[in-house]
C-alpha positions, 0 to 999 in steps of 0.5 A, a space after each residue: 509529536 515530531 511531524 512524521 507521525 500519523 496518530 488518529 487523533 492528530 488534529 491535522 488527521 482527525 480520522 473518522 471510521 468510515 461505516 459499511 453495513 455488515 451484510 456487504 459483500 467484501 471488496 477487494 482493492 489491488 494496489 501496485 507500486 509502481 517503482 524502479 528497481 534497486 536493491 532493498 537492501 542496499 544504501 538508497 541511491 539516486 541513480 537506480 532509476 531502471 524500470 525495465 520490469 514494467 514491461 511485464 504489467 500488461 501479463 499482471 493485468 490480463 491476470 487480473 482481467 480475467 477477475 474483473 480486478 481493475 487496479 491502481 497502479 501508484 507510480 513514481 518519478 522514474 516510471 513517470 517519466 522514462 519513456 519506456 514505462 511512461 508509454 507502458 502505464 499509458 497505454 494501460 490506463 488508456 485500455 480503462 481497465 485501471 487507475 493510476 496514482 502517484 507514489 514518492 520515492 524522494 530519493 529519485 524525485 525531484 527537486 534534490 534538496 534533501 541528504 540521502 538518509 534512512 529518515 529522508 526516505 520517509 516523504 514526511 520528515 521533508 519539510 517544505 520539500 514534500 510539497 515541492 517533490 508531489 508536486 513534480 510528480 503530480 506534474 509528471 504524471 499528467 504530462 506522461 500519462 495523461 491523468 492528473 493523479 488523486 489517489 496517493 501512497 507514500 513510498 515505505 509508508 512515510 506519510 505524516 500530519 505534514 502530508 495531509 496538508 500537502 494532498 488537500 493543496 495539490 487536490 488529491 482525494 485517496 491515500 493508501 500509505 497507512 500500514 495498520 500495526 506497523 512501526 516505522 519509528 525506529 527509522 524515524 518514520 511513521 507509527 501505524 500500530 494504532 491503526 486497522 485496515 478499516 477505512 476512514 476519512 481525515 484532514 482537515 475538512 474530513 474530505 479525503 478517503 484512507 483506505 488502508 494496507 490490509 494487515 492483520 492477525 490470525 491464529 487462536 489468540 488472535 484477540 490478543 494479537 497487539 499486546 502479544 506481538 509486542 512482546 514477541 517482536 522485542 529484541 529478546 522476542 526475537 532472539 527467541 524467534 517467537 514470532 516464528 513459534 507463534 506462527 507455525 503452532 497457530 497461535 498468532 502469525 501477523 500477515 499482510 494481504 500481499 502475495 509477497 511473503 505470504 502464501 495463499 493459505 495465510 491469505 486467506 486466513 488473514 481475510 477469515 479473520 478479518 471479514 470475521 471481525 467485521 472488515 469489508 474492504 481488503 487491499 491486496 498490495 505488490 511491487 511491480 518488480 515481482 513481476 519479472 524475476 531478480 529484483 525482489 527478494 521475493 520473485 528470485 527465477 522463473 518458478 517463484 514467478 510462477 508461484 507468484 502469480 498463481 497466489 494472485 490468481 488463488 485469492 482472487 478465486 477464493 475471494 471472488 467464489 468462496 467468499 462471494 467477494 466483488 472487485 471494487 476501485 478506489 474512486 467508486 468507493 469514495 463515492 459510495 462513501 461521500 460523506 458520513 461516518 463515525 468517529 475513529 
């Protein structure tokens, strides 16, 4: 098993489900990552280290104020360490109303050591130089911000059995880089496809708290959805554009709790089917360049902006009205959660 594998049953993971009792009220997390800008498509590159979107978190964060959302805002070297971000992300864990986190981006985090390559973006596949890169960061962050970072998501999900060793080291308490049903190995990075978006603990002493991307399947043959998707996500699947038939018949359609490339409607189906199989914690994710428009395929002008926050604002009407839902923080979760839980 090559080192950037993220298998449960891997002895450096030994994931543990995380029981939660049936009749609690669902809990919605929202995570930022809190990065550069640059173009996805492009080669990585360790000049792109503009963060000039940062200045628009504080319209995000009155959005989510206005829910009683406190998010985690996972930063990277650039945001860390740039004076115009740096000051922004101060003042906002300063105001109490979020947490802050570490998110790597080894391409523009030092030390430089590595090639830039596609399987190099994954944190994991690193060596010694994960360690060395978290460890900058975690440095960063504290001297910047002022909060020593516990909380963890790998930039394009790459974390691996390497990484938990690395987070148990430096201290760090919560991971939020696991993409439940995803598969990342053809780029040589991780395979979450036999994962959920339950929550678990893991590592070595079973001290550190996952808490998961919310991703999962709705439609009418939802039950089926792992084997089915397979199939239709294979080359000939997609040739076919089966996962787009699937998806505008109602049969199956894989969403993830994002307001990019989702909408409202498939977000709450998603959250319906999930409470309905009985998940309790929902992580609603974005990139902080959504926020300002041009740096994200998803938020090109000013209407897809507008459209974009109004997707946030509509979950958060629904889950906190219609489904009765409660906003919660990933610290006080872990807490609530100290110890216990079942085997995965």
């Amino acid at each position: 098993m090559s080192d950037s594998a993220f298998a449960p049953t891997h002895p450096a993971v030994a994931a543990r489900r995380i029981d939660i009792d049936s009749a609690a009220p669902p809990t919605l997390f929202v995570v930022v990552d809190t990065e550069e800008e640059f173009d996805w498509d492009a080669p990585f590159a360790r000049e792109n280290v503009s963060v000039e979107a940062i200045r628009q978190l504080p319209v995000l964060q009155d959005l989510l104020d206005k829910h009683r959302v406190k998010p985690t805002y996972v930063i990277d070297y650039p945001v860390a360490t740039r004076p115009v971000s740096a000051a922004v992300i101060r003042g906002l864990y300063e105001s109490g109303n979020c947490a802050i986190g570490a998110h790597l981006h080894p391409w523009v985090n030092p030390p430089f050591s590595e090639e830039l390559t596609r399987a190099n973006s994954f944190a994991a596949n690193l060596g010694a130089a994960e360690h060395a890169k978290l460890a900058a960061l975690t440095d960063a962050i504290e001297l910047r911000v002022g909060v020593r970072p516990r909380i963890y998501k790998a930039g394009r999900y790459g974390i691996g059995a390497s990484t938990v060793r690395v987070l148990e080291q430096l201290d760090y308490a919560i991971d939020v880089s696991v993409n439940p049903l995803m598969n990342f190995s053809a780029e040589q990075g991780p395979n979450f496809e036999r994962f959920d978006a339950r929550p678990f603990r893991f590592g070595t002493k079973g001290k550190l708290l996952e808490v998961p991307c919310t991703l999962g399947f709705a439609g009418f043959i939802r039950r089926f959805g792992r084997s089915v998707h397979r199939i239709a996500d294979a080359t000939v699947g997609r040739t076919l554009r089966l996962p787009g038939i699937l998806a505008q018949t109602g049969a199956l359609n894989k969403i993830m709790l994002s307001p990019e490339g989702n909408t409202l409607p498939e977000m709450q189906a998603l959250t319906r089917a999930l409470l309905a199989d009985g998940v309790r914690t929902f992580s609603l994710t974005l990139h902080s360049p959504s926020i300002e428009p041009g740096h994200t395929p998803y938020v090109r002008n000013a209407a897809d902006l507008s459209a974009f926050m109004d997707r946030i604002d509509g979950f958060c009407d629904f889950f906190f009205g219609r489904l009765g839902g409660v906003p919660g923080t990933l610290d006080a979760f872990r807490q609530a959660y100290a110890a216990g839980g079942a085997a995965a």
